[in-house]
MDAnalysis code that builds the backbone (N, CA, C; Angstrom):
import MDAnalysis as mda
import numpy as np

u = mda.Universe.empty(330, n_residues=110, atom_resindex=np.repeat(np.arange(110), 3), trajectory=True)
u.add_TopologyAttr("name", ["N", "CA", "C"] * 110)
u.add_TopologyAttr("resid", np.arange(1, 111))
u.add_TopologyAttr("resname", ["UNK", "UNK", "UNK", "UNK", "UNK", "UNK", "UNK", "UNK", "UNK", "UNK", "UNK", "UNK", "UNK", "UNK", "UNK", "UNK", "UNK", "UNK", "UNK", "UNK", "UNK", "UNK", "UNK", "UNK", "UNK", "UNK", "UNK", "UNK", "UNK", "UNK", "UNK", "UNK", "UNK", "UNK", "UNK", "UNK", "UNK", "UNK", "UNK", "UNK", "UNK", "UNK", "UNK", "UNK", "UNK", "UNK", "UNK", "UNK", "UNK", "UNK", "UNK", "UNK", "UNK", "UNK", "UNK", "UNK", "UNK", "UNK", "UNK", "UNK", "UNK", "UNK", "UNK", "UNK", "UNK", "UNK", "UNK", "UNK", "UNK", "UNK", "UNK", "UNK", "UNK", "UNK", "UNK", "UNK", "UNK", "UNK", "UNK", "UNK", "UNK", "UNK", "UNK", "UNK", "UNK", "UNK", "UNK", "UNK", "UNK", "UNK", "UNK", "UNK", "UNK", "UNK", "UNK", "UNK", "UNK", "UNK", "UNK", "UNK", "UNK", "UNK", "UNK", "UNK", "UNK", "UNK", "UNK", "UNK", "UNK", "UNK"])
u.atoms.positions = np.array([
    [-7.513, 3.696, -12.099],
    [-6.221, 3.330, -11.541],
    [-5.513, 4.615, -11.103],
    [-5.070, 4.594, -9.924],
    [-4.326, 5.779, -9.132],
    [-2.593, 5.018, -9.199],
    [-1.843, 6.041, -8.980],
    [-0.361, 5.807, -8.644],
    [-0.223, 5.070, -7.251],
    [0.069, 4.425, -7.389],
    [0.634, 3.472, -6.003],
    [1.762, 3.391, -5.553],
    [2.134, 2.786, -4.270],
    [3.867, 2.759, -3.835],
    [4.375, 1.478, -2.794],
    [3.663, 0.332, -3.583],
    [3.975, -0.673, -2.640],
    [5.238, -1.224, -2.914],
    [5.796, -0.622, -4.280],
    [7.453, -1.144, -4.080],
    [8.025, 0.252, -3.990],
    [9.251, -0.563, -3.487],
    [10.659, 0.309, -3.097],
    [10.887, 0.548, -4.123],
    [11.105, 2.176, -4.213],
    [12.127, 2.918, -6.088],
    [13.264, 2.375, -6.038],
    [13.981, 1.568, -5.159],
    [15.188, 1.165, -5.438],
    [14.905, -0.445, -6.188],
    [13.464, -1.108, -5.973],
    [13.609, -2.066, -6.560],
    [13.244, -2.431, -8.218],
    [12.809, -0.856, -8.460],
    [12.845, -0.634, -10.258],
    [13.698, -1.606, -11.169],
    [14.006, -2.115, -12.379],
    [14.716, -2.313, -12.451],
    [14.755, -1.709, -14.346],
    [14.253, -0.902, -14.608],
    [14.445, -0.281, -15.594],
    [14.132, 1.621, -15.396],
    [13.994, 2.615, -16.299],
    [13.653, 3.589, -16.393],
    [12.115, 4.028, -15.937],
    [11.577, 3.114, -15.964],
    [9.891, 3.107, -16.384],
    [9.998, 2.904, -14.692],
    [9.264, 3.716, -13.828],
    [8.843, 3.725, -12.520],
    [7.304, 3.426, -11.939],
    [6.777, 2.964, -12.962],
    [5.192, 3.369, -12.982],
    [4.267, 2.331, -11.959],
    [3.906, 2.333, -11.718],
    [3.287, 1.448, -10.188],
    [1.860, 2.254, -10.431],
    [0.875, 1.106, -10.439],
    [-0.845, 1.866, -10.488],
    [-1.634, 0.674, -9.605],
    [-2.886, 1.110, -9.155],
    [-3.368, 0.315, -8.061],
    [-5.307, 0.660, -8.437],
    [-6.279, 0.099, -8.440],
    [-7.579, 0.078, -8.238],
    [-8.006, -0.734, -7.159],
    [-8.383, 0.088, -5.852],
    [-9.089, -0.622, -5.104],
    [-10.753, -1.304, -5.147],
    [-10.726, -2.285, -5.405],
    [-12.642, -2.519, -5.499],
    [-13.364, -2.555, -3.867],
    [-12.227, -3.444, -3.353],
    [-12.930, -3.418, -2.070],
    [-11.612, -2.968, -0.956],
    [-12.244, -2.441, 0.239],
    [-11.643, -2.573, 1.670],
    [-11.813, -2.459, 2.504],
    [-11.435, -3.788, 3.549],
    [-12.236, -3.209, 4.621],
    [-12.116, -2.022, 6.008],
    [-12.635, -1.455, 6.738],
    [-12.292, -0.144, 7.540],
    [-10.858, -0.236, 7.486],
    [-10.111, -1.534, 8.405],
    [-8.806, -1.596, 8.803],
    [-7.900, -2.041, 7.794],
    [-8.250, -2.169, 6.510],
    [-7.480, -2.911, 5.269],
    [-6.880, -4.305, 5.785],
    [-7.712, -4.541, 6.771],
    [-6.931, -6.256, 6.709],
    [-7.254, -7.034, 5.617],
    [-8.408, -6.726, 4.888],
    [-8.673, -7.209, 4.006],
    [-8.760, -6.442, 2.344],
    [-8.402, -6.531, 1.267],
    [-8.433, -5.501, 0.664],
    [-8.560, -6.382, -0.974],
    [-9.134, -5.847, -2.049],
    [-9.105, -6.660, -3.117],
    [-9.178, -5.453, -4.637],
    [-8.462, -5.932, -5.342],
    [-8.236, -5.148, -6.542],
    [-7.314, -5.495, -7.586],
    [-7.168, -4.351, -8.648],
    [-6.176, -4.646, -9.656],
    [-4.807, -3.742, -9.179],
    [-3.365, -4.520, -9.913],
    [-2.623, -3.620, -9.281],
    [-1.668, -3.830, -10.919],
    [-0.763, -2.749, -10.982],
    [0.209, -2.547, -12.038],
    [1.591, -2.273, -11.946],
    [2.244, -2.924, -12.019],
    [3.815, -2.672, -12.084],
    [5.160, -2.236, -13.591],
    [5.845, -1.869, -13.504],
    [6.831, -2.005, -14.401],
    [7.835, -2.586, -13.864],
    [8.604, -3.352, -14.907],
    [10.006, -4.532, -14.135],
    [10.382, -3.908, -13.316],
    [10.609, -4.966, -12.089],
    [11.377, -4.763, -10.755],
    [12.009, -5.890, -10.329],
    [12.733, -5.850, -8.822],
    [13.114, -7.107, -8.759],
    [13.349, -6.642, -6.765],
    [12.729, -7.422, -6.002],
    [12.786, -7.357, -4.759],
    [12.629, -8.466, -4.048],
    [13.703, -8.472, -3.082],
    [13.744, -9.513, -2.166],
    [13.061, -9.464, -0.873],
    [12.222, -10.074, -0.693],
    [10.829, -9.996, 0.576],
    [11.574, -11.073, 1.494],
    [12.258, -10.526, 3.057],
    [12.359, -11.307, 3.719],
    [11.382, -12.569, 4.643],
    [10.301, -11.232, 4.267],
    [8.803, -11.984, 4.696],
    [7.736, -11.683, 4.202],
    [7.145, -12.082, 3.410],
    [6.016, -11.403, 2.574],
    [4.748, -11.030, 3.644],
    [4.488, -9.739, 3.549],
    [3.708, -9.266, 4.867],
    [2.593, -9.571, 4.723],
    [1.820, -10.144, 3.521],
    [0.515, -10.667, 3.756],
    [0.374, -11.661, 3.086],
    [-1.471, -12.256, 2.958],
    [-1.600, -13.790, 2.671],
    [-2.141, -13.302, 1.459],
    [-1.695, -13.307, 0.328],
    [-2.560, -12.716, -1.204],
    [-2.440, -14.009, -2.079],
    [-4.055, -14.067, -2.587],
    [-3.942, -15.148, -3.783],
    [-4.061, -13.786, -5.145],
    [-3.462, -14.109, -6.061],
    [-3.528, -13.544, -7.488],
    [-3.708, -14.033, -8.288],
    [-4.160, -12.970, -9.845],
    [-4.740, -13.807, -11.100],
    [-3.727, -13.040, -12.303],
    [-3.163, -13.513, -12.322],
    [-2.036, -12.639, -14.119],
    [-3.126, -12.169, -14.540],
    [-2.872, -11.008, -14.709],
    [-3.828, -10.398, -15.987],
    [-3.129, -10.088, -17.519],
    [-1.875, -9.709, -17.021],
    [-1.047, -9.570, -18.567],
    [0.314, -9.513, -17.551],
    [1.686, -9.878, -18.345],
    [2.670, -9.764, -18.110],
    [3.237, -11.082, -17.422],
    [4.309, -11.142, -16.679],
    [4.450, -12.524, -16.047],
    [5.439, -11.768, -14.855],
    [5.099, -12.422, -13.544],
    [6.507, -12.607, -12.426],
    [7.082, -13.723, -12.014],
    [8.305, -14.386, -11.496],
    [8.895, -14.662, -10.832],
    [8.874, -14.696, -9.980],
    [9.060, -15.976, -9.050],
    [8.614, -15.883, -7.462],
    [9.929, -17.221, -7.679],
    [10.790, -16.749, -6.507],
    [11.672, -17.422, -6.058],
    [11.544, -17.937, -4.325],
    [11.186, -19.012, -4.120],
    [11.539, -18.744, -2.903],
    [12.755, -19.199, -2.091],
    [12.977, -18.627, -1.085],
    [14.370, -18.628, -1.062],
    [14.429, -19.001, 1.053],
    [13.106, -19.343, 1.239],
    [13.491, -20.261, 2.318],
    [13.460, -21.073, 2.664],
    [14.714, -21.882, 2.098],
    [14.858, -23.819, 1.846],
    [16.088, -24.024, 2.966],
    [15.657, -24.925, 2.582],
    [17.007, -25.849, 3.867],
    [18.512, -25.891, 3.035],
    [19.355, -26.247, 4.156],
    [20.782, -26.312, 3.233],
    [20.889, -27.664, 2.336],
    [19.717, -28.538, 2.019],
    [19.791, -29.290, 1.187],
    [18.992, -29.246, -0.138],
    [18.334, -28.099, -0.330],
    [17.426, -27.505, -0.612],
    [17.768, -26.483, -1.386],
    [17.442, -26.809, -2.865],
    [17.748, -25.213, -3.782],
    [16.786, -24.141, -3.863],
    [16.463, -23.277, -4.027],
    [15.476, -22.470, -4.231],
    [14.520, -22.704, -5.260],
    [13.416, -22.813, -5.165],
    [12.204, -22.995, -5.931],
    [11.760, -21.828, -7.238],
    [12.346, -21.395, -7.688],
    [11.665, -20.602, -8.777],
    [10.166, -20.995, -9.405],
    [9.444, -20.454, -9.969],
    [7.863, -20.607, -10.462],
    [7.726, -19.271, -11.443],
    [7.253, -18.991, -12.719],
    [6.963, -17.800, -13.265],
    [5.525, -18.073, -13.411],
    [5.202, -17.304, -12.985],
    [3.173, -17.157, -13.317],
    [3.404, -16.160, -14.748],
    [1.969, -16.320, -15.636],
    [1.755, -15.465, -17.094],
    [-0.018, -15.525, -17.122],
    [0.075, -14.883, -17.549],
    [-1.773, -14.472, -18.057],
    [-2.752, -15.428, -17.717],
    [-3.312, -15.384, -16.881],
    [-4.132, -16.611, -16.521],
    [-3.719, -17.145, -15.577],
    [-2.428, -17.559, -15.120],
    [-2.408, -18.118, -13.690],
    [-2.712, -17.783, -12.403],
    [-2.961, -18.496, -11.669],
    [-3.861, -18.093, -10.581],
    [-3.271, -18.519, -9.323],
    [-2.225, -18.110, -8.307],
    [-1.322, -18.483, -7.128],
    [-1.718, -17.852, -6.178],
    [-0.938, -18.261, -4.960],
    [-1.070, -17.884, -3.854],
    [0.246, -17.688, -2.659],
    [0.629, -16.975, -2.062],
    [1.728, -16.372, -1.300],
    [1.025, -16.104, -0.040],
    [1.938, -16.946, 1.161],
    [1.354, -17.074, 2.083],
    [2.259, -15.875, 3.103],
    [1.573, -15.266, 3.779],
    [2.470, -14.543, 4.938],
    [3.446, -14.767, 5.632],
    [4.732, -14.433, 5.604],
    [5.863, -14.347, 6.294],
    [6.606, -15.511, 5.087],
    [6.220, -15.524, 3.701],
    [7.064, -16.138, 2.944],
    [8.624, -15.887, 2.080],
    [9.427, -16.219, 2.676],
    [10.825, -15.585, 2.172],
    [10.597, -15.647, 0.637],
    [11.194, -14.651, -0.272],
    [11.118, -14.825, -1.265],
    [11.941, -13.403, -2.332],
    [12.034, -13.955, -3.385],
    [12.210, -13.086, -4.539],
    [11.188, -12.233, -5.916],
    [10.735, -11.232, -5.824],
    [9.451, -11.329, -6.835],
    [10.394, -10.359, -7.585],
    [10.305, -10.746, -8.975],
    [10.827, -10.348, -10.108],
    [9.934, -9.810, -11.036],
    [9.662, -8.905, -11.783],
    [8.783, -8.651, -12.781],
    [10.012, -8.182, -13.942],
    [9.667, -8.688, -15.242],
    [10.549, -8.967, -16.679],
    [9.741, -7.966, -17.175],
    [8.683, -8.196, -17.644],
    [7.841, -7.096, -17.874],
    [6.150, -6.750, -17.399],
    [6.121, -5.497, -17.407],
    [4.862, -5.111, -17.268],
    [3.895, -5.747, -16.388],
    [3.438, -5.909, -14.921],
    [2.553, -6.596, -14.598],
    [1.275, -6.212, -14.426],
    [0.249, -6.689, -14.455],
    [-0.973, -6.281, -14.019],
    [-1.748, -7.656, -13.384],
    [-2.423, -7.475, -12.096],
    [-2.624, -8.525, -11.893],
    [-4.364, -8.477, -10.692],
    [-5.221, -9.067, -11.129],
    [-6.263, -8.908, -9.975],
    [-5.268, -9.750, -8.212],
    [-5.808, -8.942, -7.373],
    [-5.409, -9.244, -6.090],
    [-6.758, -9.194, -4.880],
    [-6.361, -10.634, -3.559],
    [-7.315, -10.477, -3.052],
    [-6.138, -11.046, -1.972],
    [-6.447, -10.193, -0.536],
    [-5.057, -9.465, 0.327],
    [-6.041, -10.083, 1.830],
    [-5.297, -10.830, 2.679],
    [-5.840, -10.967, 3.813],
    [-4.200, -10.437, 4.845],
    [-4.550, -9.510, 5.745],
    [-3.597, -8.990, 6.167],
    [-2.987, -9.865, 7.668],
])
């Protein structure tokens, strides 16, 4: 695992900054890309989630809010934990929260 920087330092949301990443696979252009990735609590609002990633909890849990509903329409919250297995589709409005610690296998279609 190497240091990574796919979140914003402003979306930290404790002391602990630590972000780690293992690539297994990728392809030339990274449209496609698959691995483990590591976070410490954060909390960021994705106006559009820039790619199509299914994930597997490995330890820790996030929050996924999404937050592009109609005006009759509340926002959907969902927390994934160890073992769950989801999917986030590209250009999905949303909220991803991490409470604590994430680690999670990822498989990324760009």
């Amino acid at each position: 695992m190497v240091p990574s920087d796919f979140t914003p330092v402003n979306a930290f949301t404790s002391d602990d900054q630590t972000e780690i990443n293992h690539t297994y696979f990728s392809t030339e252009d990274e449209s496609i890309l698959t691995g483990v990735w590591e976070s410490a609590p954060c909390r960021e609002v994705i106006d559009s989630y820039p790619v199509h990633e299914m994930m597997t909890i490995i330890s820790g849990s996030v929050t996924l809010t999404h937050t592009g509903c109609t005006e009759t329409e509340s926002a959907k919250s969902q927390t994934f934990t160890a073992g769950d297995t989801f999917f986030v589709a590209k250009g999905t409005p949303c909220i991803w929260e991490i409470t604590e610690t994430l680690r999670k296998f990822y498989f990324i279609a760009a």
